[in-house]
C-alpha positions as CSV (number, residue, x, y, z in Angstrom):
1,X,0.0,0.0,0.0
2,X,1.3,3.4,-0.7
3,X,2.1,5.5,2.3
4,X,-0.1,8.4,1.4
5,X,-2.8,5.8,1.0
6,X,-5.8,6.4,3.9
7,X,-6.4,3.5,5.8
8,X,-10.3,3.8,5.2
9,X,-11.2,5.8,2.1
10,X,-13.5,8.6,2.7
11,X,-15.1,6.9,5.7
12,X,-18.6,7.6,7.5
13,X,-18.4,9.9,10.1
14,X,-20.5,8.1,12.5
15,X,-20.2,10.3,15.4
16,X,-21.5,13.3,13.4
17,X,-24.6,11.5,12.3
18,X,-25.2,9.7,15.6
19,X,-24.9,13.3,17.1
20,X,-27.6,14.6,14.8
21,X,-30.3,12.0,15.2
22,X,-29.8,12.5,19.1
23,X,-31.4,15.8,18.4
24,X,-35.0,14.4,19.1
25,X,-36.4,17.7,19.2
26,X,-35.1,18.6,15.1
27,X,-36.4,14.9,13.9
28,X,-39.8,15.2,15.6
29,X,-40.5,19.3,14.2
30,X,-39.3,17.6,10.7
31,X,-41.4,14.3,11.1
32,X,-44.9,17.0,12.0
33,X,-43.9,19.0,9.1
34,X,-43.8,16.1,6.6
35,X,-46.7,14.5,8.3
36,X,-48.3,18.5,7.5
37,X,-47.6,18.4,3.8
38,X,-46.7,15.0,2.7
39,X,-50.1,13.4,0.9
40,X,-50.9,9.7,-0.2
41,X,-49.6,8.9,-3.5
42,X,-46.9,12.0,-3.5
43,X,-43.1,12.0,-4.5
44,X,-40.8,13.7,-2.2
45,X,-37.1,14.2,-2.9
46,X,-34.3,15.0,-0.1
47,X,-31.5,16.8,-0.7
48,X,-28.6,15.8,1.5
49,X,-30.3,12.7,3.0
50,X,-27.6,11.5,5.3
51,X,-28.8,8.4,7.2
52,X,-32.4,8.9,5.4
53,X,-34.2,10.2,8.2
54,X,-36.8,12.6,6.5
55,X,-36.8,10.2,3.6
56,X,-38.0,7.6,6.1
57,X,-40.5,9.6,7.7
58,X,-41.7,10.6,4.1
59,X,-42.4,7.1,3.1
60,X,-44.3,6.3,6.5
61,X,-45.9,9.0,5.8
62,X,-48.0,8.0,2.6
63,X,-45.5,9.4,-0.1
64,X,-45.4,6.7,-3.3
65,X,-42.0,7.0,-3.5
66,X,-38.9,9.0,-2.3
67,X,-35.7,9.7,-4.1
68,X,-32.8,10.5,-1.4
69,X,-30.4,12.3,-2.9
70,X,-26.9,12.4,-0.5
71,X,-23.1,12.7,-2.5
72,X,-21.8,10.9,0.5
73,X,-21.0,7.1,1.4
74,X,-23.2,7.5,4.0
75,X,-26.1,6.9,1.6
76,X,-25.3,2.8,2.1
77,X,-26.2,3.3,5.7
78,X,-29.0,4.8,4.8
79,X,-30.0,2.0,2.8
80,X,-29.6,-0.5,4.7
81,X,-31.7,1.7,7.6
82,X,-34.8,2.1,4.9
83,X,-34.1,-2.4,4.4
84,X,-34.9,-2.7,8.2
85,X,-37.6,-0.6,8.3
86,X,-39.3,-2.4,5.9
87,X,-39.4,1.0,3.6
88,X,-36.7,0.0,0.8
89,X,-39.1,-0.3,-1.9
90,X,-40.7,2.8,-2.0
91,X,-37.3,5.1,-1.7
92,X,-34.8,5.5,-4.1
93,X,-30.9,6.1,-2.7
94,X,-29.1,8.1,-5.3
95,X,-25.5,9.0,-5.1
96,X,-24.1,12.6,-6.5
97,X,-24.5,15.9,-6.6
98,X,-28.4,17.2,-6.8
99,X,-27.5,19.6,-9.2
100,X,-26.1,16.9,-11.6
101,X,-29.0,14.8,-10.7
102,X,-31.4,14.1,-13.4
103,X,-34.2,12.2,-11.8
104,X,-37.1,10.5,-13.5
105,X,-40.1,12.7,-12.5
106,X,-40.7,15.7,-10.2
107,X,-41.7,16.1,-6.5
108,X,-44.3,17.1,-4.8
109,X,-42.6,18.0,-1.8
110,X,-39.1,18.9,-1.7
111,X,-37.3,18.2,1.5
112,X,-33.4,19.8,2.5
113,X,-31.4,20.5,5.7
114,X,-28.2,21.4,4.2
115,X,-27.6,24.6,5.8
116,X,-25.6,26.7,8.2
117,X,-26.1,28.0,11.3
118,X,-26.8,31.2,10.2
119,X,-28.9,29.1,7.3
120,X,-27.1,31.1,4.2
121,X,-24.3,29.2,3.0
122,X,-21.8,28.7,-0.1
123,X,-23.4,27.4,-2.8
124,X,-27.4,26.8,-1.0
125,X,-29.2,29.4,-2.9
126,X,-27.9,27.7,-6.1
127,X,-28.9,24.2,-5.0
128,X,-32.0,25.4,-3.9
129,X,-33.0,27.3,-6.9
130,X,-31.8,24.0,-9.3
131,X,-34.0,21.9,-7.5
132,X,-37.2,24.4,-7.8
133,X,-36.5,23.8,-11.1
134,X,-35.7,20.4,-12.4
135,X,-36.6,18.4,-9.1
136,X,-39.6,20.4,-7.8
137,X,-43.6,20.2,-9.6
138,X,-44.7,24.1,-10.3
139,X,-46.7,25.2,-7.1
140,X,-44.5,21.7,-5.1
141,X,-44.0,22.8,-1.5
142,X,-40.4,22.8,0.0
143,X,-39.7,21.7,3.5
144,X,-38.6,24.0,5.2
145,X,-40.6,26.7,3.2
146,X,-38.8,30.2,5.1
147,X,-36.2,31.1,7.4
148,X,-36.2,34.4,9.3
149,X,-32.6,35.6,10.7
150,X,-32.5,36.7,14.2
151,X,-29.5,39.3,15.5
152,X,-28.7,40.2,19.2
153,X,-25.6,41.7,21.1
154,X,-23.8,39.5,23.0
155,X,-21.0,40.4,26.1
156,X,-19.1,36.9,27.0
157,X,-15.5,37.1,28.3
158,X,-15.3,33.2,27.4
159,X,-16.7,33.0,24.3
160,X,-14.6,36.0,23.2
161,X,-11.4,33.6,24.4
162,X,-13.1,30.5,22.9
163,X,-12.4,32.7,19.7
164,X,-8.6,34.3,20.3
165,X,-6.7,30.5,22.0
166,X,-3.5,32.2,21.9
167,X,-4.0,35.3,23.6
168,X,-2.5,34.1,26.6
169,X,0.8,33.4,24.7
170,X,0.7,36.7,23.0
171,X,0.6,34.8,19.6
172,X,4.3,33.9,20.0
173,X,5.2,30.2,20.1
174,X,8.3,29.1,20.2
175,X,10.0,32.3,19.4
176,X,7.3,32.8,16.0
177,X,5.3,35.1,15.9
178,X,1.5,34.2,14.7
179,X,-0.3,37.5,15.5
180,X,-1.7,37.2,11.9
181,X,-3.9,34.5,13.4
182,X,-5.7,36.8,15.2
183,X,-6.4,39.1,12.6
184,X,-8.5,36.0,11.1
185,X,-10.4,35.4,13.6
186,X,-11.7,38.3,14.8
187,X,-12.1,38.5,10.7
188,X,-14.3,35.7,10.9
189,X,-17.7,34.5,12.2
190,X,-17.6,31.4,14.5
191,X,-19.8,28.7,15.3
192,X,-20.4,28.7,18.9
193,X,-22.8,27.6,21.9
194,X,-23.9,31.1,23.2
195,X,-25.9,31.0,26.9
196,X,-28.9,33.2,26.7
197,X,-28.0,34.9,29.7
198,X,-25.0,36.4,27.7
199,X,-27.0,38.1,25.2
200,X,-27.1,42.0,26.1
201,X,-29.7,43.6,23.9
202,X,-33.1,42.2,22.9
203,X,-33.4,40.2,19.7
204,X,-34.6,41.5,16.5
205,X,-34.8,40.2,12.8
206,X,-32.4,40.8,10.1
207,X,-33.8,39.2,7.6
208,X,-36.1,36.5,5.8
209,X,-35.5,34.1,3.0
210,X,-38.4,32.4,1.1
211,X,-37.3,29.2,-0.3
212,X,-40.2,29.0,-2.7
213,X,-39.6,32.1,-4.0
214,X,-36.8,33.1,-6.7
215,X,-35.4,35.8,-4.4
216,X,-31.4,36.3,-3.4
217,X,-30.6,34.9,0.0
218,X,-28.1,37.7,0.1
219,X,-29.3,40.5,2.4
220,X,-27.8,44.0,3.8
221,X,-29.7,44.6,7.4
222,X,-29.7,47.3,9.4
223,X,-31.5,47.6,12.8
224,X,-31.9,48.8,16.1
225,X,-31.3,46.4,19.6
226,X,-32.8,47.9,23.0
227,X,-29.7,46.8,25.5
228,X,-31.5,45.2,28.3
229,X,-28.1,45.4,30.8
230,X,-25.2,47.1,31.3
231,X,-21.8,45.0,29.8
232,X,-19.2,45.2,27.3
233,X,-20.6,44.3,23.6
234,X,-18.0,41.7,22.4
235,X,-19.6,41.0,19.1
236,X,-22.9,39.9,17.7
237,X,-24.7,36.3,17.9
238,X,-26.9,35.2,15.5
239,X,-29.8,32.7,15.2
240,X,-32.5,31.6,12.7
241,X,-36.6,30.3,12.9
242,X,-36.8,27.9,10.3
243,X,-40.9,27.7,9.3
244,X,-40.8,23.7,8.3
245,X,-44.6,24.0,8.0
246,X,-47.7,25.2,8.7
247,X,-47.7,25.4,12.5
248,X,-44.3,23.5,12.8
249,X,-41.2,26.0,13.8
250,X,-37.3,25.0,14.8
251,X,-35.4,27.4,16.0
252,X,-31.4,27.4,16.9
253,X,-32.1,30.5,19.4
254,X,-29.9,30.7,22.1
255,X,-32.6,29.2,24.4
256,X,-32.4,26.0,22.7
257,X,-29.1,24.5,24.1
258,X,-30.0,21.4,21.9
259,X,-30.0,22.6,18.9
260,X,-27.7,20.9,16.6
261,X,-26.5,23.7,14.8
262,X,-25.8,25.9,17.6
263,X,-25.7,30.2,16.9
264,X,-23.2,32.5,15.5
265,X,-20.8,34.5,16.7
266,X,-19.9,37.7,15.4
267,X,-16.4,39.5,17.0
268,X,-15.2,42.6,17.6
269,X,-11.7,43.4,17.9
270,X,-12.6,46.2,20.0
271,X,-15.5,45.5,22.0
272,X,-17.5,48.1,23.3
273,X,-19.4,49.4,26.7
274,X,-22.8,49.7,26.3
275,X,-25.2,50.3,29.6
276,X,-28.9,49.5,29.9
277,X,-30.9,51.7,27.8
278,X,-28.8,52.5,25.4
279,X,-29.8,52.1,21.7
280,X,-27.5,50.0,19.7
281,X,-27.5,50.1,15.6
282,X,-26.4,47.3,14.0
283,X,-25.9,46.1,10.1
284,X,-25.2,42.3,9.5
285,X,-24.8,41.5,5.6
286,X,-24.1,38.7,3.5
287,X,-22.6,39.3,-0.1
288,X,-21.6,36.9,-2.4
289,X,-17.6,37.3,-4.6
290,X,-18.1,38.9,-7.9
291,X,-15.4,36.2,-8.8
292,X,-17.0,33.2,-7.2
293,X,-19.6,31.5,-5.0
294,X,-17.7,32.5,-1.2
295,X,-19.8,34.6,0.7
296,X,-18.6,37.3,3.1
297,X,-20.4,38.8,6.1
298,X,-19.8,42.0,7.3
299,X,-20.6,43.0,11.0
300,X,-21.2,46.9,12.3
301,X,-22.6,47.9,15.3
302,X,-22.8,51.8,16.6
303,X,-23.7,52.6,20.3
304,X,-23.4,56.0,22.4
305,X,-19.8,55.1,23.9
306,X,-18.4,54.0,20.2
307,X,-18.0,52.1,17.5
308,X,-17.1,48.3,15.9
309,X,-16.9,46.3,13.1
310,X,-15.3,42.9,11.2
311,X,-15.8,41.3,7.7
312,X,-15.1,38.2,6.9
313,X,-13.3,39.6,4.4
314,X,-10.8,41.0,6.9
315,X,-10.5,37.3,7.7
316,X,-8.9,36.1,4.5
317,X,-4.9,35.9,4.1
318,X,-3.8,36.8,0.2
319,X,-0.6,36.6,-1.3
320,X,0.2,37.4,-4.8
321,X,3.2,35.6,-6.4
322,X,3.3,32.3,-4.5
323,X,5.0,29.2,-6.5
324,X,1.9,26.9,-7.0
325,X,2.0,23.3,-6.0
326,X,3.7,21.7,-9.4
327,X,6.9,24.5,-9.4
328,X,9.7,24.3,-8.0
329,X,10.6,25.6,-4.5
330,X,14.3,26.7,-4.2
């Protein structure tokens, strides 16, 4: 075997998946909302199936038949899930990309979980808007069918050092110095668990995204938080309300500390003192590269004792000139 050879080619992260179906809470909203919209006799397609759960719960439900649609490996665990369930025969597995999918009829329902924490990710509003297309009957409903994005300030010694692990060192290890590190993350937003009782401003909404509608997920937000205690602003934390259905809500609010996506976290570099009362003005937006799919978030916020920002395009390290990886180095 050749040295650079994995010892198990791209391999099943079972602790990931075993982590998400935990998450009682997220199946059982999902299983109500297909239960909500899923009719005898429909076809439903999932995008980013996984183990097959909502594909499962689709079939149960009444749906004719089910195409699961996951790129992974993964997908022959789900398989062999749908064989024990006895629900095999009325889903379809399908390995690949959904966008270079061609599947032999179109959905009723159209069923997809492949987001971020803050929902909007690289390359979702394009997956989203192929599969209204060519995977999705005109008037078909999509599970979930909107998201609205939630924004609040947040003032959390810890989480701020959760962020910046090598403050302590001063960002020199080893006589190097690594202070460019820092830069990027305070340049960058971060997935974190964020206590409700951190959060010093109440929430508002930034934004909402229809995914049955043709509209840009890409949003520039501006609005006002009411700070509801005195402390120092060390960035912003984000959430989003998924509407799965009718009736049927999931939320990755800071309230829910079992939420499997968790919130964001949005740093300052220079946090900021805010005291009870005070009216805070904050812009959040989300921009795609002119050159290609990245998005970048940029994070403001204005209160009576100052000002902050970050971008995530502060975050990014370029160098022009760099040898690429077939030249020679010498």
């Amino acid at each position: 075997m050749n040295e650079l050879t994995p010892v198990a080619e791209e391999a099943v992260n079972y602790y990931y998946y075993l982590g998400m179906i935990k998450r009682v809470g997220r199946l059982r909203a999902f299983d109500a909302a297909i239960g909500r919209v899923v009719r005898p006799g429909d076809v439903v397609v999932e995008i980013g199936a996984g183990l097959g759960t909502y594909s499962l719960f689709a079939a149960r439900r009444g749906a004719e038949r089910v195409y699961a649609i996951e790129r992974g490996k993964v997908i022959e665990v789900a398989q062999e899930i749908a064989e024990r369930n006895g629900l095999a025969e009325r889903i379809t597995f399908v390995r690949g990309e959904s966008t270079e999918i061609t599947l032999p009829e179109k959905a009723d329902v159209l069923i997809i979980e492949d987001f971020s924490s803050m929902f909007v990710r690289r390359g979702l509003e394009e997956i989203i808007r192929d599969a209204r297309l060519r995977h999705l009957k005109p008037g078909g409903t999509i599970v979930p069918g909107a998201v609205t994005l939630h924004l609040s300030a947040v003032g959390d010694p810890q989480l701020r050092r959760s962020v910046l692990t090598l403050e302590d060192e001063g960002y020199n290890v080893c006589g190097l110095e690594f202070g460019v590190l820092r830069d990027m993350m305070l340049g960058s937003p971060h997935v974190r668990a964020i206590g409700p009782d951190t959060l010093l401003a109440t929430p508002q909404t930034c934004a909402r995204i229809s995914l049955e509608q043709p509209e840009s997920y890409l949003f520039d937000a501006v609005v006002s938080l009411r700070v509801c205690r005195t402390g120092t602003m060390d960035g912003l934390a984000g959430w989003f309300d998924l509407e799965l259905a009718d009736g049927v809500r999931l939320t990755n609010a800071p309230t829910e500390r079992d939420s499997v996506w968790r919130q964001v976290f949005f740093p300052f570099a220079d946090p900021i003192r805010v005291a009870q009362g005070d009216v805070v003005v904050v812009r959040l937006a989300c921009v795609r590269s002119t050159q290609t799919r990245d998005l970048w978030w940029t994070w403001q916020a204005t209160a009576p004792a100052g000002s902050a920002h970050g971008s995530s395009f502060q975050g990014i390290s370029f160098r022009v000139g760099l040898p690429s990886s077939d030249a020679a180095v010498g």
